[in-house]
DSSP file (Angstrom, degrees, kcal/mol; ACC not computed):
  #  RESIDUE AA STRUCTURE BP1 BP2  ACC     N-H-->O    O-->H-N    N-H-->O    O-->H-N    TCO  KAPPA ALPHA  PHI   PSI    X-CA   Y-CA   Z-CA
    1    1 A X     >        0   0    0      0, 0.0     4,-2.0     0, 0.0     5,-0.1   0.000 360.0 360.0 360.0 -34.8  -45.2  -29.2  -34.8
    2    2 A X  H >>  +     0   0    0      2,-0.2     3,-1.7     1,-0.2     4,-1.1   0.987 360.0  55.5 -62.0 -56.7  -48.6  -27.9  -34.5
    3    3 A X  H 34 S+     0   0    0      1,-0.4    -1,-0.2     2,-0.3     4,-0.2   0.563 106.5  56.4 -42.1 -26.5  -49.9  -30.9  -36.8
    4    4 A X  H >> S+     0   0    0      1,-0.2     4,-2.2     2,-0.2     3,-0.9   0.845 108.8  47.0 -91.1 -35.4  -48.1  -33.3  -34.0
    5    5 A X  H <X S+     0   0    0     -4,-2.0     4,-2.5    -3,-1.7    -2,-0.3   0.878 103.6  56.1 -86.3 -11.2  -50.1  -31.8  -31.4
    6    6 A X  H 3< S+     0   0    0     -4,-1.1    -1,-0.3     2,-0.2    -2,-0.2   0.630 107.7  48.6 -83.7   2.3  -53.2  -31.9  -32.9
    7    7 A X  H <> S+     0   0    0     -3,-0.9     4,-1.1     2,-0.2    -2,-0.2   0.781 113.8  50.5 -99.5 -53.1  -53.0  -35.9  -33.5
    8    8 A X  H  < S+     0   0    0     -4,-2.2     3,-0.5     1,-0.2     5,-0.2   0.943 110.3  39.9 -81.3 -15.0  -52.0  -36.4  -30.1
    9    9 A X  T  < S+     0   0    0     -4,-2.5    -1,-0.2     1,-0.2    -2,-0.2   0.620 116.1  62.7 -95.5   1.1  -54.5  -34.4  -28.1
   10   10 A X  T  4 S+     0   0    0     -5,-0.2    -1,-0.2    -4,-0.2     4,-0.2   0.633 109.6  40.3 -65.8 -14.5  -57.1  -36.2  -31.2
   11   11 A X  S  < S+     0   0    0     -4,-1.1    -2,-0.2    -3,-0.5     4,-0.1   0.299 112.3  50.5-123.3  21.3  -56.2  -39.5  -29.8
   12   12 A X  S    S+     0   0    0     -5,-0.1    -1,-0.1     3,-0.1     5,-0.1   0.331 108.0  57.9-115.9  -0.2  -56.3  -38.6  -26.1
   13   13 A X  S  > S+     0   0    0     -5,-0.2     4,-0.5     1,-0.2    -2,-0.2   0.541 114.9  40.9-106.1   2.3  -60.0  -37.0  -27.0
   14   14 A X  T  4 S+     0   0    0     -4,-0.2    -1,-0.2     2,-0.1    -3,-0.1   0.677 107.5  50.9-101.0 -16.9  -60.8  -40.5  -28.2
   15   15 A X  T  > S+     0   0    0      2,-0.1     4,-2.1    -4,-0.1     3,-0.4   0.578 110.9  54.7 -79.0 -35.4  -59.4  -42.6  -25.9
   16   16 A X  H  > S+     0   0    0      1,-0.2     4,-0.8     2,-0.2    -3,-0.1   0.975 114.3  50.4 -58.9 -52.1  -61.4  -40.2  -23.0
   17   17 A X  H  < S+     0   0    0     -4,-0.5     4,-0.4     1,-0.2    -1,-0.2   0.491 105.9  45.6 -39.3 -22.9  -64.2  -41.1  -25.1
   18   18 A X  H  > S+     0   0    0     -3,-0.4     4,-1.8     2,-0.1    -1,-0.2   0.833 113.9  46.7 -91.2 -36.3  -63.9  -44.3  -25.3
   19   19 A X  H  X S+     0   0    0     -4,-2.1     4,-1.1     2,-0.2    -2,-0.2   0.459 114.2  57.3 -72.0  -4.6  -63.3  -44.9  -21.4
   20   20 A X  H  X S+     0   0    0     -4,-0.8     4,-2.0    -5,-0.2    -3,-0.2   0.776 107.5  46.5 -81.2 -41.1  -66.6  -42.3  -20.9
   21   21 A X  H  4 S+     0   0    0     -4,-0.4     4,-0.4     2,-0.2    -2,-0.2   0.872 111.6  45.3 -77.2 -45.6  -68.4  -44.3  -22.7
   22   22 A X  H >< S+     0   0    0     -4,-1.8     3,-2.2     2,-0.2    -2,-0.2   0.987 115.6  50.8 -32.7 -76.6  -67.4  -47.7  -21.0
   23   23 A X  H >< S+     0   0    0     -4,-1.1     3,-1.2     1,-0.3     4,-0.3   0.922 105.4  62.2 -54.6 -56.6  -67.8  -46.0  -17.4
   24   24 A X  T 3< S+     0   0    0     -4,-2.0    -1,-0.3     1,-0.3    -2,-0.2   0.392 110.8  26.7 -66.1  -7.0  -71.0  -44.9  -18.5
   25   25 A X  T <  S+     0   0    0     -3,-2.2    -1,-0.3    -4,-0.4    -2,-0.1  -0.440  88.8 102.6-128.7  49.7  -73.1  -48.2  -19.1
   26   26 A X  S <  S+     0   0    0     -3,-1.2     3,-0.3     2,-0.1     5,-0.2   0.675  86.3  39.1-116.9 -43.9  -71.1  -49.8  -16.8
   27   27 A X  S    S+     0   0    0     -4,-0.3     9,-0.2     1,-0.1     6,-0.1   0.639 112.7  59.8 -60.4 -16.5  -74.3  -49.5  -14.3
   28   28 A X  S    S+     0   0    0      4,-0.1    -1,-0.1     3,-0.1    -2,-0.1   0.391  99.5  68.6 -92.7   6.3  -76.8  -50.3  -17.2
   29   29 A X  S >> S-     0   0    0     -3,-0.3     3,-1.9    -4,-0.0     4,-0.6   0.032 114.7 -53.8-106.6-158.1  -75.4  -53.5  -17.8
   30   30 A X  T 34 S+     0   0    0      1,-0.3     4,-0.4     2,-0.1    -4,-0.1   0.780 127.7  57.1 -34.8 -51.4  -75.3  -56.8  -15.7
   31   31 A X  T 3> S+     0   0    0     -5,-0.2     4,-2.1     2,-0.1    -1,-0.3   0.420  83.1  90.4 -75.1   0.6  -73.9  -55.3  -12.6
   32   32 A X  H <> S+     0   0    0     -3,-1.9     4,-2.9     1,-0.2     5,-0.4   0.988  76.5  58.1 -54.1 -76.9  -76.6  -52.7  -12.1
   33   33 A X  H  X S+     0   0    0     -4,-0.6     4,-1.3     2,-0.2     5,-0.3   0.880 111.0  45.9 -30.0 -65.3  -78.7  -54.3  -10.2
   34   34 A X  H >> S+     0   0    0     -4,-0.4     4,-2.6     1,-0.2     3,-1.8   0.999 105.7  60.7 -70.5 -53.1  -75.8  -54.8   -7.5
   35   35 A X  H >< S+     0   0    0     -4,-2.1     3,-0.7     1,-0.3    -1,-0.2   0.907 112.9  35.8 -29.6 -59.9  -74.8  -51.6   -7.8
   36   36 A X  H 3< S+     0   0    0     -4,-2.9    -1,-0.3    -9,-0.2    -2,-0.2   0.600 110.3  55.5 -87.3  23.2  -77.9  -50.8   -6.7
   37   37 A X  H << S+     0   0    0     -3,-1.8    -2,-0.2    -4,-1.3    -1,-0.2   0.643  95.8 106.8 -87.1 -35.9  -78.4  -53.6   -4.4
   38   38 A X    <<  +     0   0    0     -4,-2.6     2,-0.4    -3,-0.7    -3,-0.0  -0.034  38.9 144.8 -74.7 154.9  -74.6  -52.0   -2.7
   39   39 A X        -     0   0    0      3,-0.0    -1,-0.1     0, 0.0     3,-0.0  -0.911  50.1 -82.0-170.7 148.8  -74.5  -50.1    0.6
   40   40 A X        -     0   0    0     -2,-0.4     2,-0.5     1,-0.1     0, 0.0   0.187  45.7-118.5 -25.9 161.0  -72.5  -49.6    3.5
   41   41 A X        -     0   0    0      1,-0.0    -1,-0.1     5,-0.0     0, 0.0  -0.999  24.4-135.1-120.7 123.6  -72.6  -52.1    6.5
   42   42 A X     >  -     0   0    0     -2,-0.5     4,-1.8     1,-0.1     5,-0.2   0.172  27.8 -87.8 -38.6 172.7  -73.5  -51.1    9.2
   43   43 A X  T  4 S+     0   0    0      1,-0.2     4,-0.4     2,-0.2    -1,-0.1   0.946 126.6  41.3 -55.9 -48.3  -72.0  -51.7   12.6
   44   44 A X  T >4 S+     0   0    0      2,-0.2     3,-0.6     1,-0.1    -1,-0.2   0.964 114.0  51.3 -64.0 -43.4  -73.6  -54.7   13.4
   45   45 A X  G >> S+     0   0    0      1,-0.3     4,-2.1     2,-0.2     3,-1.5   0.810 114.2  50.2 -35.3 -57.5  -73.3  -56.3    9.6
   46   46 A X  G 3< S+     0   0    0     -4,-1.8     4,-0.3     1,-0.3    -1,-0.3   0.313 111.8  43.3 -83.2 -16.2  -69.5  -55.4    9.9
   47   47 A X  G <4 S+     0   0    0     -3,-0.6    -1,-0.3    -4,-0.4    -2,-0.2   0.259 119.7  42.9-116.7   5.9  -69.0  -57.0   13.4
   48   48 A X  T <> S+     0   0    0     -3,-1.5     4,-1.7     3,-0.1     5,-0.4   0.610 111.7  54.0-116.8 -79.5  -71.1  -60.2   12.3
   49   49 A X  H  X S+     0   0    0     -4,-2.1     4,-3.1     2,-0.2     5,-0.2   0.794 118.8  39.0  -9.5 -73.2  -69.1  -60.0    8.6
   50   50 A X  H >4 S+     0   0    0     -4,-0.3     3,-2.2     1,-0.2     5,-0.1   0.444 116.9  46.7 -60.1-107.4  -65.4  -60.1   11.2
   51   51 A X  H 3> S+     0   0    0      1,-0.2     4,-3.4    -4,-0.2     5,-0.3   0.414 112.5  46.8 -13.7 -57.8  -66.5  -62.5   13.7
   52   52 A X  H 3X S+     0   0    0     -4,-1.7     4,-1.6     1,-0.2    -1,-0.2   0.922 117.1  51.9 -65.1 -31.6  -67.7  -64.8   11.2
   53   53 A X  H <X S+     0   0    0     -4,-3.1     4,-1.4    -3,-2.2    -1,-0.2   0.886 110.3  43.7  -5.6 -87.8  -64.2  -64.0    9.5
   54   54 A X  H  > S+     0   0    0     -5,-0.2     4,-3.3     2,-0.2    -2,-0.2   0.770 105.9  57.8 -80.8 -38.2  -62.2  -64.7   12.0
   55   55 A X  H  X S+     0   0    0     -4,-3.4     4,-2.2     1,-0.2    -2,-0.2   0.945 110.8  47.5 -49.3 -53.6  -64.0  -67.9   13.2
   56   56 A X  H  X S+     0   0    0     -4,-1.6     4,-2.7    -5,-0.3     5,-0.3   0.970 113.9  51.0 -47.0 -68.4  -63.3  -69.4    9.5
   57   57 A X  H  X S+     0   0    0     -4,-1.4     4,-1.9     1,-0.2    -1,-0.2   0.901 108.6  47.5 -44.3 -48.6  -59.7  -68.1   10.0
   58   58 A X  H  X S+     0   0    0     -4,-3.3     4,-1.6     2,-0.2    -2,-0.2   0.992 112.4  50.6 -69.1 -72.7  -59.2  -69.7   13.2
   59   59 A X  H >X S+     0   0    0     -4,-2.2     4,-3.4     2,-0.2     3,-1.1   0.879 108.4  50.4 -22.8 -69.0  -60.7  -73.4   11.9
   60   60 A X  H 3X S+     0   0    0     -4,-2.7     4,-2.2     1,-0.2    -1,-0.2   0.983 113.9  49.0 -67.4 -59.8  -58.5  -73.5    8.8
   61   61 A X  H 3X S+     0   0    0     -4,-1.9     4,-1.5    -5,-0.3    -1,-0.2   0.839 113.4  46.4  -4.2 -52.5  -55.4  -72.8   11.4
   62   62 A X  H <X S+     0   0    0     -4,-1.6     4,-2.2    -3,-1.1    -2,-0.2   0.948 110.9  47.3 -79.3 -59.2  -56.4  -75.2   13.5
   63   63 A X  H  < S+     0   0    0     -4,-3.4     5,-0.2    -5,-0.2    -1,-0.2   0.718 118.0  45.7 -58.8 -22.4  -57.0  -77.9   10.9
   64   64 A X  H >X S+     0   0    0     -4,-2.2     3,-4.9    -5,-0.3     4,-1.5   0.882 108.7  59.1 -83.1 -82.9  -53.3  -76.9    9.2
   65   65 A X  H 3X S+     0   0    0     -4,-1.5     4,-2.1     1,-0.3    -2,-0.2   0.395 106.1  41.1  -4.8 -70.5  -52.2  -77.0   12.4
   66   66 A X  H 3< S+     0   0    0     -4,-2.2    -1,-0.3     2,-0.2     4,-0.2   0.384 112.1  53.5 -67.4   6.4  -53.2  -80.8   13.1
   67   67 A X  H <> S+     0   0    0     -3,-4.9     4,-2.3    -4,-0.2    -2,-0.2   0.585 106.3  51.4 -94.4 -30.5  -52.2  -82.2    9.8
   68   68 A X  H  X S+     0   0    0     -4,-1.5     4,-0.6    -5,-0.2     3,-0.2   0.795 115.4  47.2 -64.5 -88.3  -48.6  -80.5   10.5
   69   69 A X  H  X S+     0   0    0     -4,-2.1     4,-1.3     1,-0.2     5,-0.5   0.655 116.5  43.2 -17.0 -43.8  -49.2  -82.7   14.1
   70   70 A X  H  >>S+     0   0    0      1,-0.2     4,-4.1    -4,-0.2     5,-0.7   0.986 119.4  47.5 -69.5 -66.8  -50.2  -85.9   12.2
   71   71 A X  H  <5S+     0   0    0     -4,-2.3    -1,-0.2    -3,-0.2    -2,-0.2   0.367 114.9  35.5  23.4 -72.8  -47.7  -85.3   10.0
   72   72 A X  H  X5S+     0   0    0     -4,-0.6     4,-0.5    -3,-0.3    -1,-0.2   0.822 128.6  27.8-115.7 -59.8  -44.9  -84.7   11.8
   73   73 A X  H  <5S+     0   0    0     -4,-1.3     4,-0.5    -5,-0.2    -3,-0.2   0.757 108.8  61.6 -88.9 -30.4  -45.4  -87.2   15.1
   74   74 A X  T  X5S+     0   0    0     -4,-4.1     4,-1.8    -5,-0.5     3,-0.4   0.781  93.8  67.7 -90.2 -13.9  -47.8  -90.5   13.8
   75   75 A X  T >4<S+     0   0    0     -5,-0.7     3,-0.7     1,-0.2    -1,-0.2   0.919  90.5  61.6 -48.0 -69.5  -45.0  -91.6   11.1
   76   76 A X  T 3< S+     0   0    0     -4,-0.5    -1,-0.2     1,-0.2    -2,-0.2   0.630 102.3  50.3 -48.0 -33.3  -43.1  -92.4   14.0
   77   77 A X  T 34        0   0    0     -4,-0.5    -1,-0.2    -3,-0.4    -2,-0.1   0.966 360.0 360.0 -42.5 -69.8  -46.1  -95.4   15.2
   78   78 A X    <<        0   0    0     -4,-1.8    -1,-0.2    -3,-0.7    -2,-0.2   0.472 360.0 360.0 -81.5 360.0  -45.9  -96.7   12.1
């Protein structure tokens, strides 16, 4: 029984190891540079970020919105 526990807490001290080592060049690699590029937004950033957002949101709406209208009412012309 001892023999069983020592196998699994050997293969949970090598999978932590393996995922320590992953997490740990995980900034030295390709994404560093944005990592350290990242930072909070401010308020203003964060209120230009939604508006600009919401504007987008509202346009594709709008546009579904008048293809459902074409759609739905100009078969009848033709």
């Amino acid at each position: 029984m001892t023999t069983e526990g020592a196998t699994v807490e050997e293969k949970a001290q090598d999978m932590q190891d393996g995922l320590e080592s992953k997490i740990g060049s995980f900034g030295k690699g390709k994404y560093g540079r944005i990592l350290q590029m990242a930072h909070t937004p401010d308020k203003e950033e964060y209120l230009k970020t939604s508006k600009v957002s919401a504007i987008g949101i509202i346009i594709l709406g709008a546009l579904g919105f008048a293809i459902m209208w074409i759609m739905t009412y100009l078969p009848d012309y033709f």
